[in-house]
C-alpha positions as CSV (number, residue, x, y, z in Angstrom):
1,X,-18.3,47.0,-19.4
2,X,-15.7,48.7,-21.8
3,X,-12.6,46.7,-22.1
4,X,-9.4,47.4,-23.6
5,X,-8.3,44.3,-26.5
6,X,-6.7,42.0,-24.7
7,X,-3.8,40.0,-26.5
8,X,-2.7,36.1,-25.4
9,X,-0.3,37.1,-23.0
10,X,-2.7,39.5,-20.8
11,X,-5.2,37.2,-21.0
12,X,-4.2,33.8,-20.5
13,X,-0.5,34.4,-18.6
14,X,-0.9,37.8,-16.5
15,X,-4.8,37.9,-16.6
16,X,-6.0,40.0,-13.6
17,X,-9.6,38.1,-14.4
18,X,-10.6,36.0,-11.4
19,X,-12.4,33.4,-13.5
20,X,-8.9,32.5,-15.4
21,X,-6.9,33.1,-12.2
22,X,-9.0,30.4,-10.7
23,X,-8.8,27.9,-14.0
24,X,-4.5,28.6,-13.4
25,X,-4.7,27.9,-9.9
26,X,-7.0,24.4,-10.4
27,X,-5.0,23.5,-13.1
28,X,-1.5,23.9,-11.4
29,X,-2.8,22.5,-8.1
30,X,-3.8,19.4,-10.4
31,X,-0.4,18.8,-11.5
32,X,1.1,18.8,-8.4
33,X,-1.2,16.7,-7.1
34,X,-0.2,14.3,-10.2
35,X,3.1,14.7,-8.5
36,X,2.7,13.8,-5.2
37,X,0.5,10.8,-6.2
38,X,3.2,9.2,-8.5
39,X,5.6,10.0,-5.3
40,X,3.7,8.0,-3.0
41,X,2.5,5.2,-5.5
42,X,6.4,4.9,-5.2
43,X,6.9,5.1,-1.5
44,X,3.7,2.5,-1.3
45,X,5.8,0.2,-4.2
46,X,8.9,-0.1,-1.6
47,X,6.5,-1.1,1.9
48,X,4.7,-3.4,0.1
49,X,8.4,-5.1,-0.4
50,X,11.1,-3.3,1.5
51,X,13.7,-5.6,0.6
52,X,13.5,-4.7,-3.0
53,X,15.3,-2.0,-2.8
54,X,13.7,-0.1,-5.1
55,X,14.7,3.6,-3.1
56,X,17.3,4.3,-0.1
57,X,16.9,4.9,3.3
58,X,17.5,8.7,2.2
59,X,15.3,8.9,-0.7
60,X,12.2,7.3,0.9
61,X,12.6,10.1,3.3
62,X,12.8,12.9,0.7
63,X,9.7,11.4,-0.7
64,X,7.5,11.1,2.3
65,X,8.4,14.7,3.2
66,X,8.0,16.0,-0.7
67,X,4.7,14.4,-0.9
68,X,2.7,15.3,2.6
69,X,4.2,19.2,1.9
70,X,2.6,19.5,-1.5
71,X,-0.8,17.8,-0.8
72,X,-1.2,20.4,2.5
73,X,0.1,23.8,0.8
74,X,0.0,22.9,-2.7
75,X,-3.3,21.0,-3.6
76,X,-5.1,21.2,-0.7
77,X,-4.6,25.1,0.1
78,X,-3.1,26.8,-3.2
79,X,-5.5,24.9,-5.1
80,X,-8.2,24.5,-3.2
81,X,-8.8,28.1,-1.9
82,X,-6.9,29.4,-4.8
83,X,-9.3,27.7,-7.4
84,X,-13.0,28.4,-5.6
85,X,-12.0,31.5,-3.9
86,X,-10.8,33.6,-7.3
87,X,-14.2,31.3,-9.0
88,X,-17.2,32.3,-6.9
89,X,-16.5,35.3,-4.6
90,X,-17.1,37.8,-7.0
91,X,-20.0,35.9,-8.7
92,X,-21.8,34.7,-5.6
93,X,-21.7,38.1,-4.1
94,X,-22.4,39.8,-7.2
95,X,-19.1,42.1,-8.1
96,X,-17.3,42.5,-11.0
97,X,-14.1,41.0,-9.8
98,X,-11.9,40.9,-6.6
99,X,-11.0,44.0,-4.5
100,X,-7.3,44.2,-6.3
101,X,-7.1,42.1,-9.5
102,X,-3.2,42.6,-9.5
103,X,-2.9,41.7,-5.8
104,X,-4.8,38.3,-7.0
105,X,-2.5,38.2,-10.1
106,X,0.3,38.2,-8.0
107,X,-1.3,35.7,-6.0
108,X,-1.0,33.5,-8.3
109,X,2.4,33.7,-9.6
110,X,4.1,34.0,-6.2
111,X,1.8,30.4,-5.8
112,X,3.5,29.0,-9.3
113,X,7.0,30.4,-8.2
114,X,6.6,28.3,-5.0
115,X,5.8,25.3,-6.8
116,X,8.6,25.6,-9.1
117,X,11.2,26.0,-6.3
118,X,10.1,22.9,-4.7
119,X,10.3,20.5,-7.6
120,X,14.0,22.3,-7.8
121,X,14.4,20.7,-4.9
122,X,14.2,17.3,-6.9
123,X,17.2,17.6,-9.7
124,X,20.0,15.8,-8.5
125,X,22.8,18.9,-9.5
126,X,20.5,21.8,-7.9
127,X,19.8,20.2,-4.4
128,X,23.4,18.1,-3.4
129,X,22.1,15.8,-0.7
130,X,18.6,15.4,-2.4
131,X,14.9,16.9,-1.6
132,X,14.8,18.2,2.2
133,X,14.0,14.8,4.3
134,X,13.1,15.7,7.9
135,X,9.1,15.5,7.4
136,X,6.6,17.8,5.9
137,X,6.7,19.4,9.6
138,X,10.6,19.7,9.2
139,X,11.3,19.6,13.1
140,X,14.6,20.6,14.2
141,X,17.3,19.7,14.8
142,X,17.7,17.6,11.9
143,X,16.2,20.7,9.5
144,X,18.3,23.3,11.8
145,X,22.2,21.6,10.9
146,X,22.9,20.7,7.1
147,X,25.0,18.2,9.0
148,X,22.7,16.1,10.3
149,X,21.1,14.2,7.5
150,X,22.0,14.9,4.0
151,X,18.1,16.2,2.8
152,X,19.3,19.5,5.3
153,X,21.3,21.1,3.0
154,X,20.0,22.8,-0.6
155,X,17.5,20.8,-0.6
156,X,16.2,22.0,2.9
157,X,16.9,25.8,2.0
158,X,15.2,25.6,-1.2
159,X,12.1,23.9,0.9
160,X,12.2,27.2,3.3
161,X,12.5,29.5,0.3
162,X,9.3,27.6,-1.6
163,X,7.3,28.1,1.6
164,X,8.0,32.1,2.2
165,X,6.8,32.4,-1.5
166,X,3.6,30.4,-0.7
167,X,3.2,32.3,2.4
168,X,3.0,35.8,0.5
169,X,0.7,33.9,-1.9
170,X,-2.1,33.2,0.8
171,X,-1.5,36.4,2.3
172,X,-2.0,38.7,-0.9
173,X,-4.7,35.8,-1.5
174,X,-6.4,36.2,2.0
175,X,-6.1,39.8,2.1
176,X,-7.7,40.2,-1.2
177,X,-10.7,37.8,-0.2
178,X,-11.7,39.0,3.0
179,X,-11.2,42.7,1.4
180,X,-14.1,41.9,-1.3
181,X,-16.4,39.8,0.6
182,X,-16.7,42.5,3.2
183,X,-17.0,45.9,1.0
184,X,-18.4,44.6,-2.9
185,X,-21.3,43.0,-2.1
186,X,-24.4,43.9,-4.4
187,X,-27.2,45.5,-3.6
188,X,-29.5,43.6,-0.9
189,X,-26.8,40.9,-0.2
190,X,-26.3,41.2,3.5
191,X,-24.3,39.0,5.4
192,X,-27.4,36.8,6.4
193,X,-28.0,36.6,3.1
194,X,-24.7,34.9,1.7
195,X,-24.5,31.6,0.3
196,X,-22.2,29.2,3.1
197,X,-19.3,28.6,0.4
198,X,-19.0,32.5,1.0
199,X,-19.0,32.3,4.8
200,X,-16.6,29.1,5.0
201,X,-13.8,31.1,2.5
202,X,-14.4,34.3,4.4
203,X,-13.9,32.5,7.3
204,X,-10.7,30.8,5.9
205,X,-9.0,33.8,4.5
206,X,-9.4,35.2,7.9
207,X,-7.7,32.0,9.3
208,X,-4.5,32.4,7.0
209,X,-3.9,35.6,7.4
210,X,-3.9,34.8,11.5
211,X,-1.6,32.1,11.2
212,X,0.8,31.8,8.2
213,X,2.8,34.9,9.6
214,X,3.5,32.6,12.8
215,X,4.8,29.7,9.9
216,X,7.0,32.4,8.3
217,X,8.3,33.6,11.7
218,X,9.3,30.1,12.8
219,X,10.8,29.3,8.9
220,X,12.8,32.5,9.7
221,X,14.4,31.6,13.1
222,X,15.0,28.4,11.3
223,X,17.2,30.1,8.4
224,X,18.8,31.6,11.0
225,X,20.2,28.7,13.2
226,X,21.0,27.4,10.1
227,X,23.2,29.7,8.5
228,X,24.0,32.5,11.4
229,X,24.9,30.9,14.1
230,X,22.1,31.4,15.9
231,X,20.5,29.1,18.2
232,X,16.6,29.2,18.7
233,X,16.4,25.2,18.5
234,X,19.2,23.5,19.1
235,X,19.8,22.4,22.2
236,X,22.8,20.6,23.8
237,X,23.3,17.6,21.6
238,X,26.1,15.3,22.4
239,X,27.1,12.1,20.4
240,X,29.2,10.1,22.1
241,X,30.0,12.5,25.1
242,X,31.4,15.3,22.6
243,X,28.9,18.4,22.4
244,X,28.4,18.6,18.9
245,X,27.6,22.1,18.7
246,X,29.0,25.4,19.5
247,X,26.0,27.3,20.3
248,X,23.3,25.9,22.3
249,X,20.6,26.6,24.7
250,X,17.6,26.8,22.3
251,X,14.8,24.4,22.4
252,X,13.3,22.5,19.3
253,X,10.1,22.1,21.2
254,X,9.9,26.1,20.3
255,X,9.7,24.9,16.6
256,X,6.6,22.7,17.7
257,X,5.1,24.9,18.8
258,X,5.2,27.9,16.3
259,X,4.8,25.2,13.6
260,X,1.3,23.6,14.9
261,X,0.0,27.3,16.0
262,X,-0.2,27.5,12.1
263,X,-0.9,23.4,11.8
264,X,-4.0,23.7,13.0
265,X,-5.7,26.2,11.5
266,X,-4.0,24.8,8.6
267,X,-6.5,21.6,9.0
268,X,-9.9,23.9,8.9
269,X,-8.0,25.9,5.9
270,X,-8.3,23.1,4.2
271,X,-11.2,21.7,5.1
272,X,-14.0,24.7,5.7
273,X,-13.9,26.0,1.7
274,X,-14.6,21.5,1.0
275,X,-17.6,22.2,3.6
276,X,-18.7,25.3,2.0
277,X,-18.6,23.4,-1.3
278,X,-20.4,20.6,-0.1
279,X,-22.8,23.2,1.6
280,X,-24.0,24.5,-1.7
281,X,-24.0,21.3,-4.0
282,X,-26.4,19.1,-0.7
283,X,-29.2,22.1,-0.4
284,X,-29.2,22.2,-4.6
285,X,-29.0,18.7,-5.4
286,X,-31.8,17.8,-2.7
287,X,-33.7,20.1,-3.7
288,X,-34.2,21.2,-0.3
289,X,-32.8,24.3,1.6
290,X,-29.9,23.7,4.1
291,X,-31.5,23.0,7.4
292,X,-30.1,25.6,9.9
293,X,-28.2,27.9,8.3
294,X,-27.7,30.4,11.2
295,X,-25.9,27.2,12.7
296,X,-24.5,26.5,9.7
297,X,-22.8,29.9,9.9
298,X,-22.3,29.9,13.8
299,X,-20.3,26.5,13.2
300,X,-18.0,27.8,10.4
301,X,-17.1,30.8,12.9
302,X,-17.0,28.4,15.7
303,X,-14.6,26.4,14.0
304,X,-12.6,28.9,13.1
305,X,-12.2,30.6,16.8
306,X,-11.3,27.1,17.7
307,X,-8.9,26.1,15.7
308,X,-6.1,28.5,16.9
309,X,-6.2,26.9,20.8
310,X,-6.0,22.9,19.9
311,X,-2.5,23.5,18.5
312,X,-1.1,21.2,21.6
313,X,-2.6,17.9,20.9
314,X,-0.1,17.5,18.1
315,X,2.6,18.0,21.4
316,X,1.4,15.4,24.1
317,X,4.1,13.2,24.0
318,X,7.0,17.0,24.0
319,X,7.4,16.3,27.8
320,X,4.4,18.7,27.9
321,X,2.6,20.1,31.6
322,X,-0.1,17.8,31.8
323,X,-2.5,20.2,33.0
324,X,-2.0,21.9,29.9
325,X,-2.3,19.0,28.0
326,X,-5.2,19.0,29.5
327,X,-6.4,22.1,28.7
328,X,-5.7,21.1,24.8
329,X,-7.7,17.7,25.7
330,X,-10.7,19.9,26.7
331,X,-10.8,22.4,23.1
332,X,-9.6,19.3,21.5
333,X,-13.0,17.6,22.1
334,X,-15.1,21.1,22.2
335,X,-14.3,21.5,18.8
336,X,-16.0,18.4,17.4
337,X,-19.7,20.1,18.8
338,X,-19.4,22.3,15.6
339,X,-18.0,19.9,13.5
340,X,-21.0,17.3,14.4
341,X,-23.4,20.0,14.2
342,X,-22.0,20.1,10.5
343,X,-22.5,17.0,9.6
344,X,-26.0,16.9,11.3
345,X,-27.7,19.3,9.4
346,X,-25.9,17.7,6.1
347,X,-27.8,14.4,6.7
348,X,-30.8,16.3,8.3
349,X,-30.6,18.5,4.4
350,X,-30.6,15.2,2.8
351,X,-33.2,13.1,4.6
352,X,-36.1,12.8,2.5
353,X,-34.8,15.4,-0.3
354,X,-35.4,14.8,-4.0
355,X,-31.8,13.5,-4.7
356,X,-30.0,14.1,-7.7
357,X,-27.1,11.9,-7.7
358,X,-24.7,14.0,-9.4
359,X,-20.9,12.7,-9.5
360,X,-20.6,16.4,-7.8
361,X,-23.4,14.9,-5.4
362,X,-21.7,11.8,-4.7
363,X,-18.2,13.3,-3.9
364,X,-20.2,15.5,-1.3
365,X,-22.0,12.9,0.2
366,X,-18.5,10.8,0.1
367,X,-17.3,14.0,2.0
368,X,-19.7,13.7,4.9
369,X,-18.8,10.3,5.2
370,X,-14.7,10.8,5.6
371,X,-15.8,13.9,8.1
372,X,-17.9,11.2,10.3
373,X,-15.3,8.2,10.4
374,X,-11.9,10.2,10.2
375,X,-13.6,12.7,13.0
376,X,-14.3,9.8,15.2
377,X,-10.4,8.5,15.1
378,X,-10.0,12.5,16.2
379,X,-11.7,12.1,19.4
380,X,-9.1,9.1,20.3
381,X,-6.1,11.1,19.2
382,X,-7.7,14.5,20.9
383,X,-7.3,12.6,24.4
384,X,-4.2,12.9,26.1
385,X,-4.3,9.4,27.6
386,X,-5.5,7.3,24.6
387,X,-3.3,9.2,21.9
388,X,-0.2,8.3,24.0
389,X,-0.4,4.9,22.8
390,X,-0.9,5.6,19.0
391,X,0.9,9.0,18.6
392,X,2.9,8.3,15.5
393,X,2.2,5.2,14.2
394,X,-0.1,4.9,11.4
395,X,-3.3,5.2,13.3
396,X,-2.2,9.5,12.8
397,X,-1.7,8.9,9.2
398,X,-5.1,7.3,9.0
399,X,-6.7,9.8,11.0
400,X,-5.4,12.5,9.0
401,X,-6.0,11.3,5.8
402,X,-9.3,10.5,5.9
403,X,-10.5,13.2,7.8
404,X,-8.6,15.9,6.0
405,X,-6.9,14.2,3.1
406,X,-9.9,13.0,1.7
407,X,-12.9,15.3,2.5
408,X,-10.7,17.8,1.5
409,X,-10.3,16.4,-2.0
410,X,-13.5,14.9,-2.2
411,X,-14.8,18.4,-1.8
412,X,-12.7,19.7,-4.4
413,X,-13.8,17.5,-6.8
414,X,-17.1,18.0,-6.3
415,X,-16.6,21.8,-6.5
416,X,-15.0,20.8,-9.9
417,X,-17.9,18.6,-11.2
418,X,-20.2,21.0,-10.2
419,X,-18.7,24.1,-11.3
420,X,-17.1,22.9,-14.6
421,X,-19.9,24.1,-16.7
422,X,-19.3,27.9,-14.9
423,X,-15.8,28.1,-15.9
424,X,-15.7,26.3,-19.0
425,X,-19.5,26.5,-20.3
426,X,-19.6,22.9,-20.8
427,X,-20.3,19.7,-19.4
428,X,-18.6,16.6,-18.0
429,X,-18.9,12.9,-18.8
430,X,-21.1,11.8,-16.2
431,X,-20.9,7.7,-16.7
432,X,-17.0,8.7,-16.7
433,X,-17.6,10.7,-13.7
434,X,-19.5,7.8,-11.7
435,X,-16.7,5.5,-12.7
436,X,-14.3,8.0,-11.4
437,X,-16.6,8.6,-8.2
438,X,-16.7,4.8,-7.2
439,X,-13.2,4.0,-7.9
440,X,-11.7,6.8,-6.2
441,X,-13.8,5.7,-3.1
442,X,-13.6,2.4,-2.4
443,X,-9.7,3.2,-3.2
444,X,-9.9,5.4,-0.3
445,X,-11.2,3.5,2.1
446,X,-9.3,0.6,0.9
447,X,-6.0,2.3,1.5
448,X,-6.5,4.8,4.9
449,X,-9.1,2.5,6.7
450,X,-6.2,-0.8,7.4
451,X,-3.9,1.7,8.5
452,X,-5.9,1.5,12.0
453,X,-5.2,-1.6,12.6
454,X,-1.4,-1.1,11.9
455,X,-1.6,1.7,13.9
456,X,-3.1,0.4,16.9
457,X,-0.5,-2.6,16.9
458,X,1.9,-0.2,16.8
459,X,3.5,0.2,13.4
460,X,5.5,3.2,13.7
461,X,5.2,5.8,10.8
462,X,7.8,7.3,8.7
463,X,10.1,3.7,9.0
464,X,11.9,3.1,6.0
465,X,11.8,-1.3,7.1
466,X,9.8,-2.4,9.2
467,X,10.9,-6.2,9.1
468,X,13.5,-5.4,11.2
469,X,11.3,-6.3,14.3
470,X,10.1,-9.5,14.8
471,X,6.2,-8.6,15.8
472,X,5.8,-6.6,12.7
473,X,6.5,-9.7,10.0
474,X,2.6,-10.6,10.1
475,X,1.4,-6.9,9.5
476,X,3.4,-7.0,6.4
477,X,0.2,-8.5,4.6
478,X,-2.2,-5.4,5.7
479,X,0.3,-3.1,3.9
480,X,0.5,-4.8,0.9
481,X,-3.5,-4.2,1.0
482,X,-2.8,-0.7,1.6
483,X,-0.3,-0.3,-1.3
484,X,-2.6,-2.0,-3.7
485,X,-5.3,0.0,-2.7
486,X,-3.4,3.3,-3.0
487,X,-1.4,2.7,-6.2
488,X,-5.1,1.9,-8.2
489,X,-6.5,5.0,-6.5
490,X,-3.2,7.2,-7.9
491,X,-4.3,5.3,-11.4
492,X,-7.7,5.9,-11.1
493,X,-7.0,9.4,-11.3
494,X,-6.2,9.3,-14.8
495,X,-9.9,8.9,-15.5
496,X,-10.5,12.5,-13.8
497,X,-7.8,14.0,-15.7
498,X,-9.2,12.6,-19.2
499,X,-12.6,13.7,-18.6
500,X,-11.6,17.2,-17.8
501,X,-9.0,18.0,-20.5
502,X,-11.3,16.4,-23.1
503,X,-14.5,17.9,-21.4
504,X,-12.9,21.4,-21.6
505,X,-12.9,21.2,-25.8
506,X,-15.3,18.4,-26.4
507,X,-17.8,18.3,-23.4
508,X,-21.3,18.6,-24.4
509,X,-22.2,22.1,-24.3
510,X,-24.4,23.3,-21.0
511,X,-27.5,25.6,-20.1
512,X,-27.0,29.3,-18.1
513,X,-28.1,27.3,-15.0
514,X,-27.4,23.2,-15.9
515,X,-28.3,22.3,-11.7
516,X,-31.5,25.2,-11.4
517,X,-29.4,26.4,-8.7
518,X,-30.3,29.8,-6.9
519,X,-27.2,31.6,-6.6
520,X,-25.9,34.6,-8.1
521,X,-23.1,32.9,-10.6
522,X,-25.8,30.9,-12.5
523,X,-27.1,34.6,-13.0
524,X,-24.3,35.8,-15.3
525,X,-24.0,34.4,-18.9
526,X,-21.5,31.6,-19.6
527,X,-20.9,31.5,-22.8
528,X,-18.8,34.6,-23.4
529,X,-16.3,34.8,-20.7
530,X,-16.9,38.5,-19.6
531,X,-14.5,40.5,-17.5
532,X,-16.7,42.1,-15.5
533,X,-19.3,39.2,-15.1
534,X,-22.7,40.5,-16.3
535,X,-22.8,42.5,-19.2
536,X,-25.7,44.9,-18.1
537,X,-25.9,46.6,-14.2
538,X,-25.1,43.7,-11.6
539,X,-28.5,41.8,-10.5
540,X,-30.1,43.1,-7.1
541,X,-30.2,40.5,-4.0
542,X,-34.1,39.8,-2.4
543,X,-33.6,36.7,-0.9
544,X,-31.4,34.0,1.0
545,X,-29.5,31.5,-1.7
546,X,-31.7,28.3,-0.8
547,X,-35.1,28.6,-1.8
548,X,-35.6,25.1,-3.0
549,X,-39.1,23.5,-2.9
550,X,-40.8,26.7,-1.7
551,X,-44.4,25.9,-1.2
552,X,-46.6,28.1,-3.9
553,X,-43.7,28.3,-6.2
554,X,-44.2,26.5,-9.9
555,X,-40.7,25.8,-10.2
556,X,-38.4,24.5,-7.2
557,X,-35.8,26.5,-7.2
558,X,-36.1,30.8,-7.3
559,X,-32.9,32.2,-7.8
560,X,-31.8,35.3,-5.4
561,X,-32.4,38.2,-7.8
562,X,-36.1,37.6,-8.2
563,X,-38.1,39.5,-6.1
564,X,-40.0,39.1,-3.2
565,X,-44.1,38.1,-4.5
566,X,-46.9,39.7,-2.6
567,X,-47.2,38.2,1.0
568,X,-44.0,35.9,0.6
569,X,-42.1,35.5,3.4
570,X,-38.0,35.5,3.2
571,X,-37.2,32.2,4.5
């Protein structure tokens, strides 16, 4: 394909080439990721010993809120999606690029311009008051009144205006995805035919552009109570028999509810592109083809249909109708019959496969693991009656974490061991990578898995001190488990970040296909960073991505552009 010269600036800084849109998006989610790890290495520093003093009341706040908002948007969606979407729709599916490649540019940049506006919210002279503090769900009224708290003034409007800017970024980004997975497929790559990272991203753009509209509308009745004297969520407040306010007569439980309508999808956002990743890397490093794809498919749509009517289980203890908490108890629960059909056919892949214990391998396999143990702590939290007695203490933040903390960025870094040698035509360090792999795991566990136990004797979350009550003087020991465990996971990361950055200029060089994987990307050459992919006509489709181990075949693996032999049969 002809292409104009390009110069530093057009290809490195504005490039409208998806395979360096996704590198800017992995790297920038990276460093943010850097950040909110060194922010709660800090937060860990001050439980482990509250009386040290080493942040206020205020500031421990402004961190727990900084930290949980860029792990969800930033890492976990901007980086996630951002990274493997721009990297393998195109390739997988066999086009040239996206749909709109200055739609995905300005993807990216209205993704950077949110980043940079929430670290804004960090210097001292920009954001009087400090970072916003009222949680990473900001819940009103203490978001809705910059006289409530002092993390609800700049700080708080620079929070709204960095998540308006993220929310064009998924949009353009969603838009874009769902646009070229539907209408540039290549010849003979029906829908049966896709690989399942394709399924679970289609899937997810779908699910973004459904719900981040609902975040912006409920961010924009927010802006207005807080500057127009509106009042969509603040009630009648009274402090010491004086009403407070001179408008009232809104509800904050509104807020709740607009904010978890997007919440929840928000979970399966993050997590279906980790499944799809971990989809792709189990069938090729078995050696095996997925068991069950059509299920496999009918999960990830199940999931998604789901995941936009269990919003209320975040909302049990709101004063909420109990038959409609019960309601949310029953698609609460039905929505764990796709996720265990998930992780069914993941172990029923692997059983009695030709493992390759790839560090990519390892993180999935540590994936299926967080999905089984943080799922089960779901089913306890999904029931109205049970998650009365643990609703925010640390039991959630376990629950969350592992389930879609971890798998989420478990799956990512397997997506980034396994893809590495696609995007940068090299190899990582594996012995660095199993070093990272084991550390990073037993780190995980070691920190999120206590947490139970705090949680089910009661620790509340998001408390500056807990010494202040009597009973919670002998948990004190558990959390300085937790903080260990945590602050050597945060360093552990370095290891990731060294192998990458020196892998990228030193790594040993790779092969076209390094895994003898069967999809399209390992089709195109990887040397020369093409725009346009393949530098001939764009291969043909025969077959379904995972025809590992096919009886009659010499090799075990036959990629998807080769052609049907006499009397084979598809699957």
């Amino acid at each position: 394909m002809a292409h104009h010269k390009e110069n530093f600036v057009s290809k490195y800084i504005f490039s409208m080439d998806h395979k360096m849109i996704s590198k800017q998006f992995l790297i920038t989610g990276m460093f943010m990721g850097a950040i909110a790890m060194i922010l709660s290495a800090v937060f860990r520093a001050h439980l482990e010993n509250p009386e040290s003093g080493i942040i206020t009341p205020d500031e421990y706040l402004a961190l727990v809120t900084i930290h949980g908002t860029i792990m969800v948007f930033f890492v976990l969606t901007g980086g996630l999606s951002g990274t493997f979407a721009n990297l393998l729709i195109p390739l997988q599916i066999g086009a040239r690029d996206m749909a709109s490649g200055f739609l995905n540019m300005l993807s990216y940049w209205f993704f950077f311009l949110s980043c940079v506006v929430m670290l804004l919210s960090f210097v001292p002279f920009i954001a009087e008051g400090g970072a916003a503090s009222s949680g990473w769900t900001i819940y009103p009224p203490l978001s809705a009144n910059p006289d409530f708290i002092s993390g609800s003034g700049m700080g708080m409007t620079l929070w709204l205006i960095s998540m308006t800017l993220f929310i064009i970024s998924s949009l353009l980004g969603g838009l874009n995805y769902v646009v070229t997975i539907l209408n540039l497929r290549t010849k003979g790559m029906s829908m049966s035919r896709l690989p399942l990272t394709m399924w679970a991203l289609f899937v997810t753009a779908i699910l973004g552009v459904l719900s981040f509209p609902v975040l912006l509308s409920a961010a924009l009745l927010l802006v207005f109570d807080r500057s127009m004297g509106t009042s969509f969520y603040l009630s009648d407040l009274y402090v010491a028999g004086q009403g407070l306010l001179d408008n009232d007569g809104g509800s904050p439980v509104l807020f709740q509810h607009l904010f978890w309508f997007l919440g929840h999808p928000e979970v399966y956002i993050v997590l279906l592109p980790a499944l799809g990743i971990t989809s792709e890397i189990i069938a090729t490093n078995s050696r095996k083809p997925i068991f069950g794809y059509k299920a496999m498919v009918a999960s990830i749509l199940a999931i998604g249909f789901l995941s936009f009517i269990v919003w209320g289980h975040h909302m049990f203890i709101t004063g909420m109708n109990p038959f409609l908490g019960s309601v949310f108890v029953f698609t609460t629960l039905l929505i764990a019959i796709p996720s265990g059909i998930k992780v069914f056919n993941y172990i029923t892949t692997i059983w009695r496969g030709n493992l390759q214990l790839t560090p990519a391998m390892l993180f999935s396999l540590a994936l299926v693991s967080t999905f089984i143990t943080g799922g089960l702590t779901g089913l306890i939290l999904g029931d109205s009656a049970l998650d009365i007695n643990v609703h925010d203490t640390y039991f959630v933040v376990a629950h969350f974490h592992i389930v879609m903390g971890l798998s989420a960025i478990f799956g990512m870094l397997a997506g980034v061991y396994h893809w590495f040698p696609r995007m940068f035509g090299r190899l990582m360090n594996n012995k660095l990578g199993y070093v990272h792999f084991w550390l990073t795991f037993i780190c995980a566990y070691g920190t999120f898995f206590p947490m139970h136990f705090l949680g089910m004797a009661g620790l509340p979350r998001r408390y500056y001190d807990n010494s202040a009550y009597e009973g919670f003087n002998q948990l004190l020991e558990i959390n300085e488990v937790v903080s260990f465990f945590a602050i050597t996971g945060a360093i552990v990361q370095l290891i990731f970040f060294f192998n990458f950055f020196y892998s990228i200029y030193r790594g040993r060089k790779s092969s076209q296909n390094p895994w003898k994987s069967n999809t399209l990307e390992w089709t195109a050459p990887i040397d020369k960073q093409l725009h346009g992919n393949w530098p001939g006509e764009i291969p043909s489709v025969y077959r379904w991505p995972y025809d590992y181990s096919k009886p009659g075949k010499k090799q075990d693996f036959v990629p998807q552009n080769v052609p049907l032999s006499k009397g084979e049969e598809e699957h």
